[in-house]
Steps between C-alpha positions, in 0.01 A plus 500: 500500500121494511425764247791318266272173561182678403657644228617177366175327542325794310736456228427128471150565537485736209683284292271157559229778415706590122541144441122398568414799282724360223366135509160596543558749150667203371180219548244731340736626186580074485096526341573793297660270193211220468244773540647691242419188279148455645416858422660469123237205447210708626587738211723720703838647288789675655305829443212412722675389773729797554283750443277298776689410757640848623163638514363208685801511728468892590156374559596217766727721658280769571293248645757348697632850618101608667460110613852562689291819683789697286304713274705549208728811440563566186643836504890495379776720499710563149775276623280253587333485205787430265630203754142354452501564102861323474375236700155484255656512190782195628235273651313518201751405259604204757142431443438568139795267417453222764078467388609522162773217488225276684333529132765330316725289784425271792390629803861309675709703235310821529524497874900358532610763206323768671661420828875604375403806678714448830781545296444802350321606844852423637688749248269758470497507899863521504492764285233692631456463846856414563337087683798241546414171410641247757600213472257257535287732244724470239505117544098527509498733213739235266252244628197699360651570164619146456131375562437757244770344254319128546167668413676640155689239375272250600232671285721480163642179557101390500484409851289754677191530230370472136334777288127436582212728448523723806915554449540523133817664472740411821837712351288837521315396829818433651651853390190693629592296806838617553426823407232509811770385721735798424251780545392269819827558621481859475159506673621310815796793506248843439233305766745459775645855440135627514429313869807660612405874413114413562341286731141628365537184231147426470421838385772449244400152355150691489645769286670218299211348450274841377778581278502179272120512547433857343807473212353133403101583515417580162566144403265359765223568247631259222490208745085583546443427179636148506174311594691340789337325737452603915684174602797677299470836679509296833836379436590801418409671799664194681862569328509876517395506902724187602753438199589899475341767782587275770831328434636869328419630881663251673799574273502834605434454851806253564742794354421651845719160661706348276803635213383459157720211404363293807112599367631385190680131594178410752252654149641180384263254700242622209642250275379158673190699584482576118552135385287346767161731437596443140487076515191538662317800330571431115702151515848602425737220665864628477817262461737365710733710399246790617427373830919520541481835420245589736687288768780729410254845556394332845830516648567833365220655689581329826828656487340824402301470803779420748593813733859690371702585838 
């Protein structure tokens, strides 16, 4: 009876741990959509900031990795390799399509179009890793996509934001959107599948993170040559440590606690994070019918994060 008690209260103490991981990922991606538009009006494009941010992320984990009195390994079998390149080439076209659609939409329609992922998490991790969705997660995953639904229609009814300078075109913004909600999906599923065969996940997000950096430095040179000024650099740095090393590891680290569909539902919480750093950072004030959306995405992840018996 004892070691069934201690097993339970590991279980539940590994799972708080997932869903602080999660929410914690969550708050600093919420920044990643109105610092996308800061950096564009520094004289940033899509280009810079890709080829950036992975480099500047290996470079924060590294750091993080020796500061952690972990020196990092970066030696990697065949198998593991190919994991970390599937997971490298997916994350990057979640975030090639997400930064871009924060060119051309609002930062509440990027974020809510992007976040259709727990359904296809909840498919793909059907499919794949043969995860039942209960209950309760179904309700919470209806929940999500129906916030998702207000953000949408809202938009071309006219209620959730006019063309303005820094979203010029809101139909293609909102398809980049979606599109970095289905290959988010099929992150959550290849990350949790990773934690399972490998617990050594910082030495994978490392690998992720060299990957994209190598394949994407040639084009680091063209942003040099920009005139752009330190202050712009700073934010830079600033997004690709907090808005993409740090919240990418988190990601990866909660696959080691919770089923993909479940990192998927609580991923959700990013959206009021999104719209809230957003108000404040470059003045975009959603509408009412936004804020019922997001009240919609709240309850979703609270009954993402409730325990399955």
């Amino acid at each position: 009876m004892q070691r069934e008690r201690g097993t339970k209260r590991r279980v539940d103490a590994n799972r708080i741990k997932g869903i602080a991981l999660i929410l914690s990922a969550s708050a600093l991606w919420g920044a990643s959509g109105p610092l996308t538009k800061i950096l564009r009006l520094h004289g940033f494009d899509i280009t810079d900031i890709l080829s950036w941010r992975y480099l500047i992320g290996f470079l924060s984990l590294i750091a993080l990795s020796t500061a952690l009195s972990r020196p990092p390994a970066l030696r990697i079998d065949l198998a593991r390799f190919k994991s970390t390149l599937l997971m490298a080439i997916c994350i990057f076209g979640v975030n090639a399509a997400f930064t871009w659609s924060n060119f051309f939409t609002t930062v509440a329609n990027a974020i809510a179009l992007s976040f259709t992922a727990p359904l296809f998490a909840a498919v793909l991790a059907w499919i794949f890793l043969g995860e039942s969705v209960r209950a309760s997660h179904q309700l919470a995953i209806a929940l999500g996509f129906s916030g998702v639904c207000i953000f949408a229609f809202s938009t071309y009814a006219g209620a959730a934001g006019t063309h303005t300078t820094l979203s010029p075109n809101i139909p293609l913004g909102n398809g980049l959107a979606l599109l970095s909600g289905l290959l988010f999906g099929w992150y959550f599923v290849i990350a949790r599948k990773f934690a399972q065969r490998d617990s050594e996940v910082m030495r994978g997000t490392i690998w992720q993170f060299l990957i994209l950096a190598i394949l994407l430095c040639p084009l680091m040179v063209l942003t040099l040559f920009k005139g752009i000024a330190g202050i712009g650099y700073l934010y830079l740095v600033a997004y690709s440590t907090l808005c993409t090393a740090a919240p990418i590891l988190m990601l990866n680290l909660s696959g080691l606690f919770l089923k993909a569909h479940e990192i998927s539902i609580l991923a959700l919480s990013e959206v009021p994070f999104s719209i809230l750093i957003g108000m404040v950072l470059v003045r975009e004030f959603p509408s009412p019918a936004t804020w019922v959306g997001v009240a919609f995405i709240l309850v979703a992840g609270f009954l993402g994060a409730m325990k399955q018996d």
